[in-house]
C-alpha positions in Angstrom: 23.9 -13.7 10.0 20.4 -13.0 8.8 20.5 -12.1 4.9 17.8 -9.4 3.8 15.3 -10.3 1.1 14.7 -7.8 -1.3 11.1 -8.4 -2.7 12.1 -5.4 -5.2 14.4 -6.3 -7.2 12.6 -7.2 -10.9 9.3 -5.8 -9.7 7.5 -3.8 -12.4 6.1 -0.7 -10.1 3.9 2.6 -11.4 4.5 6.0 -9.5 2.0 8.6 -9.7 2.4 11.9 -8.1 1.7 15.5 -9.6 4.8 16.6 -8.3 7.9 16.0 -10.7 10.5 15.4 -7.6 8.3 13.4 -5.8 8.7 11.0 -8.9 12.2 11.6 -9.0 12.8 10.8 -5.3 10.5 7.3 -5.5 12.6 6.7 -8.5 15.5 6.8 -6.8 14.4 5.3 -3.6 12.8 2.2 -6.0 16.0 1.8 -8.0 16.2 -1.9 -7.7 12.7 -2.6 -9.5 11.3 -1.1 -13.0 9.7 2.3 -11.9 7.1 3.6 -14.6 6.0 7.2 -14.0 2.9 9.3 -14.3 1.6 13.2 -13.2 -1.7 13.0 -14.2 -5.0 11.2 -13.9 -4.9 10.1 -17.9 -1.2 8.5 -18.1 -2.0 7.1 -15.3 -4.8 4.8 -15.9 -3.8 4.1 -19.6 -0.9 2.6 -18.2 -2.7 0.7 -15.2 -5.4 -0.5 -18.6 -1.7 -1.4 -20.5 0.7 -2.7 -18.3 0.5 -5.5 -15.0 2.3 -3.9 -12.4 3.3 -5.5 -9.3 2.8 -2.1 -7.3 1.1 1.1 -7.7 2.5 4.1 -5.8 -0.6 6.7 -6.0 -0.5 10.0 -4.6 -4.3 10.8 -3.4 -4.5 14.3 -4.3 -3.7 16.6 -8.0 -4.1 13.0 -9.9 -7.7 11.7 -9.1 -5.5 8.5 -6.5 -8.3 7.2 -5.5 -10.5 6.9 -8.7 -6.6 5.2 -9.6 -6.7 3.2 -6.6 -10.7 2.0 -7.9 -8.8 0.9 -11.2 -6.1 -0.9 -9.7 -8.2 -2.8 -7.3 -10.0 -3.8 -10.6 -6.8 -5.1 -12.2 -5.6 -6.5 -9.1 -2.4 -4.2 -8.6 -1.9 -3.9 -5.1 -1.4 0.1 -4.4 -0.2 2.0 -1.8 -1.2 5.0 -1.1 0.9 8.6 -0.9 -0.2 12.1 0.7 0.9 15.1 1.9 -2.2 17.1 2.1 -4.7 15.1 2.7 -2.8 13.2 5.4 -6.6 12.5 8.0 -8.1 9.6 9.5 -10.9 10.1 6.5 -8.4 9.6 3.5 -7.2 6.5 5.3 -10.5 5.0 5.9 -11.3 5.8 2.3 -7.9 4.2 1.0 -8.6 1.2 3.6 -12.2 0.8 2.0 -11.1 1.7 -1.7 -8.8 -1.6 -1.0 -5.0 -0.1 -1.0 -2.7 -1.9 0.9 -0.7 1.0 2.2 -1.0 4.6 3.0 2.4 6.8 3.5 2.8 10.3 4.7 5.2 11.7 1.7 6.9 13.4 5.3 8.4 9.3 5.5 9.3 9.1 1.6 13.1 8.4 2.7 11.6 5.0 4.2 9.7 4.1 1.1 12.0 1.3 0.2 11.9 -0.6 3.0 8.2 0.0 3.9 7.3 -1.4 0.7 9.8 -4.6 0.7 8.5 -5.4 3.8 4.8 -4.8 2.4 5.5 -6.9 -0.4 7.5 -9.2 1.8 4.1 -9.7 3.6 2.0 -10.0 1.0 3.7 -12.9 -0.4 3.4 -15.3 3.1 0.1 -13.9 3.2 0.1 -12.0 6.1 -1.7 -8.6 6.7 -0.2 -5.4 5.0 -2.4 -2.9 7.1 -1.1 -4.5 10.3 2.4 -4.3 9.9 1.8 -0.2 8.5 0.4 0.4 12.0 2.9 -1.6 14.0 5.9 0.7 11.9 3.6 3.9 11.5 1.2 3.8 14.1 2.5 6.5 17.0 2.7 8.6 13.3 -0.8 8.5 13.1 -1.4 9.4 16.9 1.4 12.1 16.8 -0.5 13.5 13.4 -3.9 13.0 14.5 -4.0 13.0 18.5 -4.2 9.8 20.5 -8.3 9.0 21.1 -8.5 9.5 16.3 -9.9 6.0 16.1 -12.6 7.3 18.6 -14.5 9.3 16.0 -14.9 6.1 13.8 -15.4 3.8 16.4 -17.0 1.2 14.5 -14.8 1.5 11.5 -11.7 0.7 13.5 -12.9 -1.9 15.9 -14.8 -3.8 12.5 -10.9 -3.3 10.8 -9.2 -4.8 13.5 -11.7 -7.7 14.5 -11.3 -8.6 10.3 -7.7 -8.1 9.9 -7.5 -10.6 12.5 -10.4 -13.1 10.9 -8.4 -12.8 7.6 -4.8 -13.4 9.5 -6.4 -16.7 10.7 -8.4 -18.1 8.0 -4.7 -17.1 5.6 -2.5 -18.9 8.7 -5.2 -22.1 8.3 -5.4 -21.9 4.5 -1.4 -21.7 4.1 -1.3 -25.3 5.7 -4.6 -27.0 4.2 -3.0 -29.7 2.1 -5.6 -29.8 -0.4 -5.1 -26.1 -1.4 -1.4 -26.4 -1.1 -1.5 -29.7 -3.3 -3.2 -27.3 -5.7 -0.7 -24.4 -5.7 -3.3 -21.8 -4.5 
């Protein structure tokens, strides 16, 4: 029998979302790590400026999330990003080039606590984030925004695939290169 890793449990995570049950619901969803909350642009980056987080939940619109998501990058907080509204193919290039780790439809909140275990799962053998979101959430996207989306952006996508690929190798390569292992990098 397989036993189930929680990369949650202990993490320090900041939630920011205009909406007071959204909070409530991530709160819940998150219970095994230390949520911190915010609804506004303000809170919200005093605490990013205050506080290391292992994980900033940042809803794009009603609190400035990706001016948030600049800031985070900055204090290198991964962040995954949260919409309802502005759920397009532009606010996930943006978030993609802004440097989050994640995007989520709010419409798959129930899911959050297993998307982001398995993102921070990820992250820590170095593997891809953005991949595994499109392998989970992918037919989302086609569903949301028709099958032929990536064709509008054509370069975008295929220069984010041919990368994520590049940076899958040169992490698989780097994982077992002795001399950066012997260093603890």
């Amino acid at each position: 029998m397989t036993k189930n890793i929680s990369f949650l449990k202990g993490k320090h995570i900041l939630a920011v979302d205009d909406e007071w049950d959204v909070i409530e619901t991530i709160e819940e969803i998150l219970e095994p790590a230390q949520v911190d909350v915010a609804q506004d642009y303000e809170t919200a980056s005093e605490k990013i400026l205050q506080t290391r987080y292992d994980l900033a939940i940042l809803d794009i619109m009603g609190v400035s999330g990706i001016k948030l998501l600049e800031e985070c990058v900055r204090m290198d907080i991964p962040a995954v990003m949260l919409t309802a509204n502005s759920l397009n193919p532009e606010s996930l290039m943006e978030s993609i080039k802004k440097g989050a780790i994640s995007y989520l439809s709010k419409e798959h909140l129930s899911d959050l606590d297993t998307l982001i275990n398995d993102l921070l799962g990820a992250r820590n053998e170095g593997k891809p984030t953005w991949k595994l979101l499109f392998e989970k959430l992918g037919s989302h996207f086609n569903l949301r925004f028709g099958n032929n989306w990536k064709e509008n952006d054509k370069v975008f996508w295929d220069d984010f695939e041919k990368n994520w690929e590049i940076s899958k190798g040169i992490q698989a390569r780097l994982l077992h290169d002795q001399n950066i292992v012997d260093k603890g990098i």
